[in-house]
N, C-alpha and C positions, 0 to 999 in steps of 0.2 A: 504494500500500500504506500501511495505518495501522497506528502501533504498536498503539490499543486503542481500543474501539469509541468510546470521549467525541471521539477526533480526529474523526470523522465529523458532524459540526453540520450542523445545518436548512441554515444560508450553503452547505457545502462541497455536501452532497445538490443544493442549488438551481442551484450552478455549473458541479455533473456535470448540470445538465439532470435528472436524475432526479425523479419523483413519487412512487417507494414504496422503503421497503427491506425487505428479507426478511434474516431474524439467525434465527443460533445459538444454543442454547446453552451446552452443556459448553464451556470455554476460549473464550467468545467472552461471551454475560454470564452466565453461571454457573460456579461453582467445579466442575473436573472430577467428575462422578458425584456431585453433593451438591446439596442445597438451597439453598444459599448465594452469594448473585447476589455479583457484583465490583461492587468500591465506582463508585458510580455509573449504576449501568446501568439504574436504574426510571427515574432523573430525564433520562435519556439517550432513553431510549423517548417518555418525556413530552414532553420538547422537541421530537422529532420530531413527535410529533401535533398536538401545538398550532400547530407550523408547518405544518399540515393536507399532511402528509406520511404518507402510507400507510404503516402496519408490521403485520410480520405473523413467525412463528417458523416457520421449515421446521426440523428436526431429524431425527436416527436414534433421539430417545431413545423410550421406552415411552408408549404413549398417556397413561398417569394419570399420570406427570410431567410430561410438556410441557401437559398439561391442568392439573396446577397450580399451572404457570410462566405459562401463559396467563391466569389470572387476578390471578398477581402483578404484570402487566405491563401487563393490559386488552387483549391482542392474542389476535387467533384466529391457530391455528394449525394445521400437518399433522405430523403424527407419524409416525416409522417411514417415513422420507422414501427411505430405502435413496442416499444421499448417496453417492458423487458417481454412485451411474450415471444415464445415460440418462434 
């Protein structure tokens, strides 16, 4: 478990073995129900990719927000993800 997504680095992703991560984002890089990403969390996505680490945003929220969260970010993404079922 991380307190907040910056603990998660290119190194720690590489040591979990992992090649992609899939992120949130209300409470995870975005401020609940708002426009307003958490300090740090473009350059946190960036790092990720340059370390030619897959990302990508699964969410609940409405297609035309995570669509223009997805470009804030440069990541494709799925909307109305109906989180956590199945």
């Amino acid at each position: 478990m991380f307190r907040c997504i910056n603990d998660i680095t290119p190194r720690v992703v590489r040591e979990l073995g992992l090649e992609a991560i899939l992120f949130d984002l209300d409470n995870t890089t975005v401020k609940d129900a708002t426009l307003t990403t958490i300090p740090g969390a473009i350059s946190w996505i960036k790092s990720l990719k340059e370390a030619d680490i897959k990302v990508a945003m699964v969410t609940n929220t409405p297609h035309i927000r995570a669509y223009w969260f997805s470009r804030t970010f440069g990541v494709r993404f799925h909307a109305f993800a109906k989180k956590p079922l199945s």
